[in-house]
N, C-alpha and C positions, 0 to 999 in steps of 0.2 A: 619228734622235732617240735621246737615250739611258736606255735604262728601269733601274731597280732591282727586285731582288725582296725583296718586301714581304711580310711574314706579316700572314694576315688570323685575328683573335680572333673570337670569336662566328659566332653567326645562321648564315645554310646554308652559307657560307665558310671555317668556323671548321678550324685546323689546317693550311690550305691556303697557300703560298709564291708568288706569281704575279707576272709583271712588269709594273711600272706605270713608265708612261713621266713623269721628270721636266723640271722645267720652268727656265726658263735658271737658277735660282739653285742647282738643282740638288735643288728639293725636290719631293715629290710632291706630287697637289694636297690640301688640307685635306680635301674630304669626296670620296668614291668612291663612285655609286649603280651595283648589281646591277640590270638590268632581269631580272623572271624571269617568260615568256609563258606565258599561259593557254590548254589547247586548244579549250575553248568559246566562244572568241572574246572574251571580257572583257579591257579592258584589261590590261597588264604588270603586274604587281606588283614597286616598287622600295622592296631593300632598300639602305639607307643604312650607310657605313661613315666613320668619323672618323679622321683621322690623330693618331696620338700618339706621345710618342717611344719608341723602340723600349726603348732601356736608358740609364743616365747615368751617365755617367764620373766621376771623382773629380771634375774641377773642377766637373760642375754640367751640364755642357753634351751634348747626347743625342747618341750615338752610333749612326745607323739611325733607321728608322719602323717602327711598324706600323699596323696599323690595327682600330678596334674597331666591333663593331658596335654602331649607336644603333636600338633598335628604336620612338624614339619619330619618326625621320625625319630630313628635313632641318631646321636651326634658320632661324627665319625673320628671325633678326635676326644674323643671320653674313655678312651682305653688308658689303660696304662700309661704313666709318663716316667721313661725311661732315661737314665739322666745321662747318657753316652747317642742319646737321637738330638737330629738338629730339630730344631722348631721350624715347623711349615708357615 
């Protein structure tokens, strides 16, 4: 598979360059979660990161990714939008 490296902004990530493997259209995926374990035994703590685009070219169009961190999580209305659902 073929990955890109991707600069991650914010949260415990923040500065860090890592490869993130893209998907056939050639982009990475929208959201990237950190699982980060606990030694007392308590569930993982996942931090959530956003893809945005990296920088944008004269005509408009993003050149690269990066990613930002969202410290309020995953959005729960970023799934799929099915066009037979009502809007909440």
């Amino acid at each position: 598979m073929r990955s890109e490296n991707t600069l991650f902004v914010g949260g415990p990530l923040d500065g860090r360059v890592l490869p993130v493997l893209v998907g056939m259209t050639g982009q990475p995926p929208k959201t990237y979660e950190v699982p980060v374990p606990h030694d007392d035994g308590r569930p993982p703590t996942v931090h959530v990161y956003r893809r945005v685009p990296g920088r944008v070219g004269r005509l408009g169009l993003p050149s690269g990714w990066k990613y930002e961190y969202a410290p309020e999580g995953k959005d729960p209305d970023a799934g799929p939008k099915w066009p037979w659902r009502k809007p909440r």
